[in-house]
C-alpha positions as CSV (number, residue, x, y, z in Angstrom):
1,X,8.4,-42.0,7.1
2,X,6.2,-44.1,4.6
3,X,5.8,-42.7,0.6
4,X,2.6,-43.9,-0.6
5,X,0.0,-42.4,-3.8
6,X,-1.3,-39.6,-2.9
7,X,-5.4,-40.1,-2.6
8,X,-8.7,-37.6,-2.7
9,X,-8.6,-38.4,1.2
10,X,-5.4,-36.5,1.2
11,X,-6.9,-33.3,0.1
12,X,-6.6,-30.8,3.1
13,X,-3.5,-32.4,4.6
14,X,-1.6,-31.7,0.8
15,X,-2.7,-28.2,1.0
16,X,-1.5,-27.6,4.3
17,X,1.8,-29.2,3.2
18,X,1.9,-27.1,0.1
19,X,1.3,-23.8,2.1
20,X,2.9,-24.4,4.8
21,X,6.3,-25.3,2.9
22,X,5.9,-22.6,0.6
23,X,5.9,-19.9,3.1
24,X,9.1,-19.5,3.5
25,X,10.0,-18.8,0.0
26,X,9.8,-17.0,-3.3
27,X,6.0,-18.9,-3.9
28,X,4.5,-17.9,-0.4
29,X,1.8,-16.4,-2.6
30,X,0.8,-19.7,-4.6
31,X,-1.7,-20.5,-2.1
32,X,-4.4,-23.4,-3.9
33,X,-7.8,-24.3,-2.3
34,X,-7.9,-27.2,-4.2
35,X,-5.3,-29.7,-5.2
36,X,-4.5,-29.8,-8.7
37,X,-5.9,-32.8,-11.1
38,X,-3.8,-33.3,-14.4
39,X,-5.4,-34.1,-17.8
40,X,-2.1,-36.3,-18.7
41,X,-1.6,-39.1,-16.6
42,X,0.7,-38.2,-13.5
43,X,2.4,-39.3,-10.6
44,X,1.1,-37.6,-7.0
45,X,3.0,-39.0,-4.0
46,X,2.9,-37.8,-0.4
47,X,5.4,-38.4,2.6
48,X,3.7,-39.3,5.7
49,X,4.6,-39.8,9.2
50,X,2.2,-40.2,12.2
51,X,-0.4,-39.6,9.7
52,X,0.4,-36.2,9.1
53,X,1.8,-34.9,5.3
54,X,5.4,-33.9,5.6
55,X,5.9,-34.1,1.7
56,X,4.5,-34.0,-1.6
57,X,5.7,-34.3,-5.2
58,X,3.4,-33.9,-8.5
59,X,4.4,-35.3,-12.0
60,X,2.8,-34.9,-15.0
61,X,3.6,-37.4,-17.8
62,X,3.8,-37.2,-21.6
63,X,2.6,-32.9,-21.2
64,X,4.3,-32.5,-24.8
65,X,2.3,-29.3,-25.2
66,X,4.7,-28.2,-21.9
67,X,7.8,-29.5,-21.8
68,X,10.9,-28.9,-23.7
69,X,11.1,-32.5,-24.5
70,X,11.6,-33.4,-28.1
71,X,10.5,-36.1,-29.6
72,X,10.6,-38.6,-26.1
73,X,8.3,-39.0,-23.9
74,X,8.6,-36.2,-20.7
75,X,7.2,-35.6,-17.6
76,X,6.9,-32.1,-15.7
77,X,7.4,-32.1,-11.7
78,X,4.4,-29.2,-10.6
79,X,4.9,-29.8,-7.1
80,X,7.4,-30.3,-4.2
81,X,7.4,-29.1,-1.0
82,X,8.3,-30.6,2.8
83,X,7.4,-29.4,5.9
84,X,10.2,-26.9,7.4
85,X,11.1,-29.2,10.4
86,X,11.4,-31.9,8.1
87,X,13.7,-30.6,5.6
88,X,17.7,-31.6,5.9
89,X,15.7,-35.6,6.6
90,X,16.0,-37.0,3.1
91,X,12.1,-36.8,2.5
92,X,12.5,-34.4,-0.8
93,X,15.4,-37.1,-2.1
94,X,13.2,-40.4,-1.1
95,X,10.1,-38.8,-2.8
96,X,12.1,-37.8,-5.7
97,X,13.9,-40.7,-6.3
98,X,10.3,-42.6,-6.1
99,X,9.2,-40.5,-8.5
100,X,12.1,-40.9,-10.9
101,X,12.1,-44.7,-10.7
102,X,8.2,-44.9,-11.3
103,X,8.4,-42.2,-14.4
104,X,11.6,-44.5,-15.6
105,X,9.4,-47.4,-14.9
106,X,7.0,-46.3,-17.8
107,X,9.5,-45.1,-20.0
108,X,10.0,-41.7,-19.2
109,X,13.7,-40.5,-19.2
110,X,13.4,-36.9,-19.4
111,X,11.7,-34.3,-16.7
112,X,12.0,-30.5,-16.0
113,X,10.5,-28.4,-13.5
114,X,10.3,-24.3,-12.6
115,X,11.7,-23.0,-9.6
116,X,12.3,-19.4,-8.6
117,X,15.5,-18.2,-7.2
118,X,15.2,-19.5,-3.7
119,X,19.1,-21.3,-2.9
120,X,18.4,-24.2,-1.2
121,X,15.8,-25.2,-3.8
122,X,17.8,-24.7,-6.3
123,X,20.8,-26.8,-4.7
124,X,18.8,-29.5,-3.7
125,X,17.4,-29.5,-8.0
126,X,21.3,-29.6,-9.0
127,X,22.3,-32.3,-6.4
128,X,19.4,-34.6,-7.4
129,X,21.1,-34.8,-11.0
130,X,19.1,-31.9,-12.5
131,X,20.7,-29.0,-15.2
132,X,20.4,-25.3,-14.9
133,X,19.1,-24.2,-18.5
134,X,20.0,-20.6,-18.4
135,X,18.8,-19.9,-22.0
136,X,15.1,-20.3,-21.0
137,X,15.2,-18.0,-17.6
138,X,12.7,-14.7,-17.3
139,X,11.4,-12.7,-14.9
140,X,7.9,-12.7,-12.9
141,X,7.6,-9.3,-11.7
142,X,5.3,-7.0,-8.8
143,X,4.2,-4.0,-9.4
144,X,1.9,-2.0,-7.1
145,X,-0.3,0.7,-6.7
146,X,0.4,4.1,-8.9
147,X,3.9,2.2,-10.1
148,X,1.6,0.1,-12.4
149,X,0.5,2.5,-14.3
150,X,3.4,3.4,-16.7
151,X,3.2,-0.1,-17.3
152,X,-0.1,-0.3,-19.0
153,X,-2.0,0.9,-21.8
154,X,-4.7,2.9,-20.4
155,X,-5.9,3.5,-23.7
156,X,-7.2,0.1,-24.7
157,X,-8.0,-0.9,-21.1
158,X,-10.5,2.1,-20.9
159,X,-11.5,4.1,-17.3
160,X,-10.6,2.0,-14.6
161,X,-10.7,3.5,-10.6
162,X,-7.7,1.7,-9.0
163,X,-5.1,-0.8,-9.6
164,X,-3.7,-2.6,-6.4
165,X,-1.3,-5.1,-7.7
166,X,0.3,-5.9,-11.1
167,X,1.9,-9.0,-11.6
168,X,3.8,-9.8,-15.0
169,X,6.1,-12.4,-16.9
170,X,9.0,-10.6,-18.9
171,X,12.6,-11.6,-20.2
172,X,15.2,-11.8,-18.1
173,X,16.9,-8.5,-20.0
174,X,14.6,-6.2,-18.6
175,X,15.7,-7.1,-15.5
176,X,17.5,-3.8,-14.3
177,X,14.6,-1.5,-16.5
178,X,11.8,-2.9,-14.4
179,X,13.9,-2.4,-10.9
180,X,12.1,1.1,-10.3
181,X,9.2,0.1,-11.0
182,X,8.4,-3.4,-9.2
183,X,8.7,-4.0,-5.5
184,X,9.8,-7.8,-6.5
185,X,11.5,-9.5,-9.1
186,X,11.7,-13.2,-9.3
187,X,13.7,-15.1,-11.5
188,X,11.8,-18.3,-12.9
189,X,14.5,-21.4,-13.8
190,X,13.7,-24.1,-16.1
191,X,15.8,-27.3,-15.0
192,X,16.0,-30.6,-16.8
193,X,17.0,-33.8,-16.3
194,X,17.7,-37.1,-18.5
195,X,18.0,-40.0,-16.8
């Protein structure tokens, strides 16, 4: 397996990664058609072997506008996804820990990321040094069809013919009040990390 910077040649073989890793959890509907590019400057590494993408890992650096960070320079992880059959290899661990040294490398010793609820996610986040900040969890929620409506106001959206799919941010308390009416409930985490 060989880490390298990820470049525009990479294009399809990222997405594929992205998709493919995704679909097996809670963001199996984040499908992009075009790689992200970040306006701050940012750290994009893929994992390769046999030239194929196994891996990937996004950083943004100095995003003060979004992260929690206070008054030190931060950095915000968009992106990290392996293959299926390569997870349980060490390639989320090397690519992190490539990341982390090039992001402590120019002075960054704070970073954060959002996951959803999916468990081994969430124990890889906590064994690669990371916190759980429970203060700042909420809720992205799914709504479909005629359960949408008693969530809207049809009164300032005016006539509309149909509504398929309703998907909404909310506080974690609602929790239990929007169980009848959304088909899924994810919980979104905020985890940081000084280093």
């Amino acid at each position: 397996m060989k880490i390298r910077e990820y470049e525009n040649a990479d294009e399809q073989g990222w997405l594929r990664c992205r998709v493919v890793a995704f679909l097996d959890c809670s963001y199996f509907n984040d499908v992009k058609t075009k790689k992200e590019h970040y306006v701050h400057p940012s750290i994009c590494l893929v994992a390769e072997e046999s030239e194929t993408i196994i891996g990937l890992i996004d950083a943004e650096i100095d995003s003060d506008d979004l992260t929690c960070a206070k008054n030190e320079r931060g950095a915000i992880v968009w992106n990290l996804a392996v293959l299926p059959e390569y997870r349980r290899c060490g390639v989320a661990e090397a690519l992190w820990e490539q990341t982390r040294a090039r992001l402590i490398g120019q002075g960054v010793h704070y970073c954060e990321l959002w996951t959803q609820e999916d468990e081994a996610a969430n124990r890889f986040y906590l064994s690669a040094g990371f916190a759980l900040e429970d203060s700042q969890t909420w809720i992205r929620c799914y709504a479909e069809g005629k359960a949408c409506l008693p969530l809207l106001n049809r009164e300032a959206m005016g006539i509309i013919y149909g509504l398929e799919e309703l998907v909404f941010d909310a506080p974690l308390s609602r929790k239990a009040g929007l169980k009848e009416c959304c088909y899924r409930i994810d919980e979104v985490r905020l985890y940081t990390i000084r280093f």
